[in-house]
N, C-alpha and C positions, 0 to 999 in steps of 0.2 A: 242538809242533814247528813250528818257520817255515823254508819254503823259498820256493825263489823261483822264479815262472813268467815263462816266455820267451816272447811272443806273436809270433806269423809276422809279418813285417815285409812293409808294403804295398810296391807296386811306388812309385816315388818319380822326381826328374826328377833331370838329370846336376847340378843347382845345390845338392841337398841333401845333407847329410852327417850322417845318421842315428846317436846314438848306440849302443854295440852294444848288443843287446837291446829298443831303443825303436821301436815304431813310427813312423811318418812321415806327413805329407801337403802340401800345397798349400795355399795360401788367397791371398783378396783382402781390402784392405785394409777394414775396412768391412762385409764381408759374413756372415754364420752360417756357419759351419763345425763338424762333428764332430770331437773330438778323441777318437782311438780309444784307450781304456784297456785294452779286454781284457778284463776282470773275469770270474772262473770263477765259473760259472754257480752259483747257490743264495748265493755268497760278497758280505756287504751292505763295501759299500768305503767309505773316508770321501768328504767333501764337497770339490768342489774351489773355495779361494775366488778371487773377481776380485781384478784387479789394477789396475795402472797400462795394462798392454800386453793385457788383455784384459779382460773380462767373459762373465759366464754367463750362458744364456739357461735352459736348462733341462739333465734329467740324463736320462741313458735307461741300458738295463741294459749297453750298449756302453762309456759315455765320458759327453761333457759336449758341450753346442752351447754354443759362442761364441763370439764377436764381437770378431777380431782392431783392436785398438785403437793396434798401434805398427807400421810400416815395417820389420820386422825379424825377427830367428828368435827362434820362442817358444818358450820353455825352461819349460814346467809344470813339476809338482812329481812326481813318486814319491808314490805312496800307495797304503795300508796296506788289504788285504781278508779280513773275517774271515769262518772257515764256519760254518753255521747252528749248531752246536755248541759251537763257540768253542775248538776244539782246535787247529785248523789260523789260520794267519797266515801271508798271503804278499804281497810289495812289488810292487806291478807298478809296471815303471818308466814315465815317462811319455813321451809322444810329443813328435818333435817337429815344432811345423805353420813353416811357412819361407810368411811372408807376403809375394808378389810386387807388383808393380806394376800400380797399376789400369790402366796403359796401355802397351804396350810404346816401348822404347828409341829405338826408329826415327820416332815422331813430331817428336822434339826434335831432327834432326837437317834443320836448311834449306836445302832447295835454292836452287839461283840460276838465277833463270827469265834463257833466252839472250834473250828482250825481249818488250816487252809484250805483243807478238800474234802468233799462228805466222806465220811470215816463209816457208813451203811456198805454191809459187802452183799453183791449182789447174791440172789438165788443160785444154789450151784455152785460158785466160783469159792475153793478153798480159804481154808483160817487164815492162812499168810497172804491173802492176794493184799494187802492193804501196805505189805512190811516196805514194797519198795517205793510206794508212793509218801510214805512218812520220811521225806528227807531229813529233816529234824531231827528224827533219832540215830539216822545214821551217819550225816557227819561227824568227822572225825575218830571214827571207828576203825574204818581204815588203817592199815601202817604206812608209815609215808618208805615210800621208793625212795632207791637210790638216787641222792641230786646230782645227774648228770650234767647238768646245763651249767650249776655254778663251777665246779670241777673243771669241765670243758673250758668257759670263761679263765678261770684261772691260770688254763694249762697254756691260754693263746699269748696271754698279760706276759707268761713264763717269758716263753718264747718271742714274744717282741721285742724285751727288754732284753735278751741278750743277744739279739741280732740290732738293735741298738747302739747296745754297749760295743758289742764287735766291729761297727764300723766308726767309730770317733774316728775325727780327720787326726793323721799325726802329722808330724811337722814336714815342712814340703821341703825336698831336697839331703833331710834327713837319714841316715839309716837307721831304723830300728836296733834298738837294744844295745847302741853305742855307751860302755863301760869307759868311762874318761878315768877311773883309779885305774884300770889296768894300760890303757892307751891313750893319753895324751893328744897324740896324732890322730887319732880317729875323731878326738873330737874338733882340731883344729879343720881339718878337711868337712868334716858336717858343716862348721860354720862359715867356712869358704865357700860352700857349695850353695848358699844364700846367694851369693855374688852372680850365679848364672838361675835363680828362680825365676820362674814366671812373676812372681808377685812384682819385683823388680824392675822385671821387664815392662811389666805395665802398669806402673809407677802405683800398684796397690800399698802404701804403706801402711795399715792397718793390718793387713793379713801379714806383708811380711814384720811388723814390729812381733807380731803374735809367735811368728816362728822364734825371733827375735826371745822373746820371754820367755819361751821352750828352755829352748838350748841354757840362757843364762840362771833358771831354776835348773837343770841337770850338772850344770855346774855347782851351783852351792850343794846341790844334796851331795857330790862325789867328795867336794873338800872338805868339807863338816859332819858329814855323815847322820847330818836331820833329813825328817822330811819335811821340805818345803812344798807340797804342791797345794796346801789345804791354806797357806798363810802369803798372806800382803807383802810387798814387799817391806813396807817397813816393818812391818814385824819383825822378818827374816833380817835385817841389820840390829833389829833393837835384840837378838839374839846372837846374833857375832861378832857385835860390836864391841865385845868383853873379854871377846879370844886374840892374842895379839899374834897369833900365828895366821890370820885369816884378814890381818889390819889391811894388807897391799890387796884383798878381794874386794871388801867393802870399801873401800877409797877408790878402786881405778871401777866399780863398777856402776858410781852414782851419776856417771852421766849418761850411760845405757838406761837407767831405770827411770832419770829423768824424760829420756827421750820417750821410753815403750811406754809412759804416762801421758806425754803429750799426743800420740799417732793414734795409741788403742783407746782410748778415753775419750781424747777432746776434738780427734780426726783434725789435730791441729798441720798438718801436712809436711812435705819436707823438702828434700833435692835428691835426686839418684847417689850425686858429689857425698852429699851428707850421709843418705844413708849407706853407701860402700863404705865408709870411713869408719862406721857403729861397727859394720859386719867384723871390719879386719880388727878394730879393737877387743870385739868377742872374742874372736880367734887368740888373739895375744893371751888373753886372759888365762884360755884354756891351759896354755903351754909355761904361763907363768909362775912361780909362786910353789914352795913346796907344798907335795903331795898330804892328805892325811891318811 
């Protein structure tokens, strides 16, 4: 014969809605809870399996412990308890546990602070005590100070750049501020003086072509009276190239310009032989060719 037992229904909160005839309870999400079966007493009841929205910890002769696993009402199963005899069969229905929130409602709700610091002045303490704790109304009230720092900055930037500028290497063996329109010779002896350079000596011909390219730009600027220091060399022919006063410059000085292309450029290298031979050519140059 199977009949079916009705077990007392636990006391429950106004959120649950208890099937009829199933017990009820509470839980957290997360934590062990009893799920009360009921089961008359001597009667062995089946097994209840985990799921998705829960798991079992263990069984005792009440129900099942476990471990609500979904945000939600657990809906167990109905099962099946038989008597030590095997005569009797009866369904105890299941409970249902209504899993709440690990934290109430009222957390998630934010308030809006009336400002950053209680704005109450205490007993006693004057009408202004409050003026210097409102930052807010006083930034930018202030006048801004003298910007010493950018100033100062400025004044170092000044000064680096023209102790910078004042040391550029000039040309080695050179003397400064040799005027070839007034003296000829001064500039042939500059470019003789190549001949006993360090660069020379130790076969740098990069550095010395560089001197090289010096001298042979102060040469064009004296005969023509441009300034070449800002332009290429072919620039500087494709602008003399139309003066016939200046034709024996630009013809005797396109194997120099080919060479300080190949030494400054491509550090394509050379011979000591070789380059004595460019130096004294420079030299001729200087002493050749009317003045302008």
């Amino acid at each position: 014969m199977i009949r079916f037992l009705l077990p007392v229904l636990l006391t429950v909160g106004p959120d649950s809605e208890p099937a009829s005839g199933a017990q009820s309870g509470t839980a957290s999400l997360g934590v062990p809870v009893m799920a009360p079966y009921g089961f008359p007493e001597g009667y062995l009841a089946d097994s209840l399996e985990a799921s998705e929205d829960w798991t079992v910890l263990e069984r005792s002769p009440d129900g099942f412990l476990i471990v609500p696993l979904a945000l939600d009402t657990l809906r167990l199963p109905d099962l099946a308890a038989v008597s030590p005899d095997g005569a009797d069969t009866v369904i105890v229905p299941h409970p249902v546990i209504v899993v709440g929130r690990t934290m109430p409602d009222s957390v998630c709700d934010a308030t809006v602070f009336p400002a950053p610091l209680p704005m109450d002045i205490p007993p006693g303490y004057p009408s202004d005590y409050l003026h210097r704790l409102a930052f807010w109304r006083t930034w930018g009230v202030r006048g801004r100070a003298f910007p010493w720092l950018p100033v100062a900055a400025g004044a170092l930037v000044a000064v680096l750049a023209v102790w910078f500028l004042s040391r550029r290497r000039k040309p080695s063996g050179v003397p400064a501020g040799v005027d070839i329109s007034d003296s000829p010779s001064s500039f042939e002896k500059a470019a003789l003086a190549l001949l006993d350079s360090k660069f020379l000596a130790a076969g740098d011909f990069k550095a010395l072509y560089r001197e090289i390219d010096l001298l042979l730009r102060r040469l064009f600027r004296a005969r023509s009276g441009i300034d070449v220091e800002a332009l290429t060399h072919r620039q500087i022919h494709r602008r003399l190239s139309g003066r016939k006063d200046l034709k024996w410059l630009v013809d005797g000085s396109e194997g120099l310009i080919r060479e300080i292309g190949l030494q400054r450029y491509a550090d394509w290298g050379t011979t000591r032989e070789k380059a004595q031979a460019d130096i004294r050519r420079l030299a001729e140059l200087g002493k050749a060719g009317p003045r302008s």
